[in-house]
Steps between C-alpha positions, in 0.01 A plus 500: 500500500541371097215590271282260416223444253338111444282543197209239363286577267306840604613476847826575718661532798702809564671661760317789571626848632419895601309543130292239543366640902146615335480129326565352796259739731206437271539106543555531851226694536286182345648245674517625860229757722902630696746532281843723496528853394653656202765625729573134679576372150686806326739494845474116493616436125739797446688416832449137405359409840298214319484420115163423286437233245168590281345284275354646160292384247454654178617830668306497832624442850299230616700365798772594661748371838687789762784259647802596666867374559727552778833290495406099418113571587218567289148621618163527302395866588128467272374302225229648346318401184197666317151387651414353099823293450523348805559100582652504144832431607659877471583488871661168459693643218615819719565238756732257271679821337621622894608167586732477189607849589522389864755185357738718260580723767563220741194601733446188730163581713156679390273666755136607460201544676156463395141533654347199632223506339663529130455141438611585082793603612632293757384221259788638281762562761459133631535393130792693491678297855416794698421375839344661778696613797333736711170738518523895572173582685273773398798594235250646211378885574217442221378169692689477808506151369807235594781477290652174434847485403702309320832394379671307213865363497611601151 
């Protein structure tokens, strides 16, 4: 996977990896009451199972997208963004950064699921063309809530 680093102003988008795992925990731990272990995203990053995007601003991770790859298909693993900066478009920007990603390296299809009653963010992923095309019963431990997933032709 090619570095990359979009810069404006104080913030940026990076591609984040095994130095930044206590960043990323911290956020995490903000943005989400289950979230994965140190150990899920040391194994995760250093056997690049999935990949990271973070978003910083003046220095502090403030958002930040888990996504995977496997062949010509993309899927959204988390997108999590501090409770104080959210609806301020950083998830959007996470979002547009992947999908640019997604088209250099000739990824057709994007996958995600999301909880059905995260009406921000499936706001964003219809924005985005996502569309739905299934549910996943009882899929969230934390809520045993429905998962709704989606897909996007690239």
């Amino acid at each position: 996977m090619k570095s990359t680093e979009v810069t404006s102003g104080t913030q940026k988008i990076l591609d984040l990896g095994p130095d930044h795992i206590s960043q990323l925990r911290a956020l995490e731990a903000l943005c989400f009451d289950y979230h994965w272990t140190e150990d899920q995203f040391r194994l995760g990053l250093e056997e690049k199972a999935f990949f990271v995007l973070g978003y910083e601003e003046r220095g502090m991770l403030i958002g930040y997208l888990a996504y995977s790859i496997v062949l010509d298909e993309m899927e959204v693993l988390n997108l999590g963004v501090h409770p104080r900066f959210r609806r301020m478009g950083i998830g959007r920007a996470l979002m547009l950064e992947l999908l640019h990603k997604c088209r250099e390296m000739n990824v057709i299809r994007g996958l995600l699921d999301v909880k059905e009653s995260n009406n921000p963010a499936i706001g964003l992923y219809k924005s985005l063309g996502f569309k739905q095309v299934g549910v996943r019963k009882n899929y969230y431990p934390d809520t045993r809530e429905d998962a709704l997933l989606y897909d996007l032709d690239i």
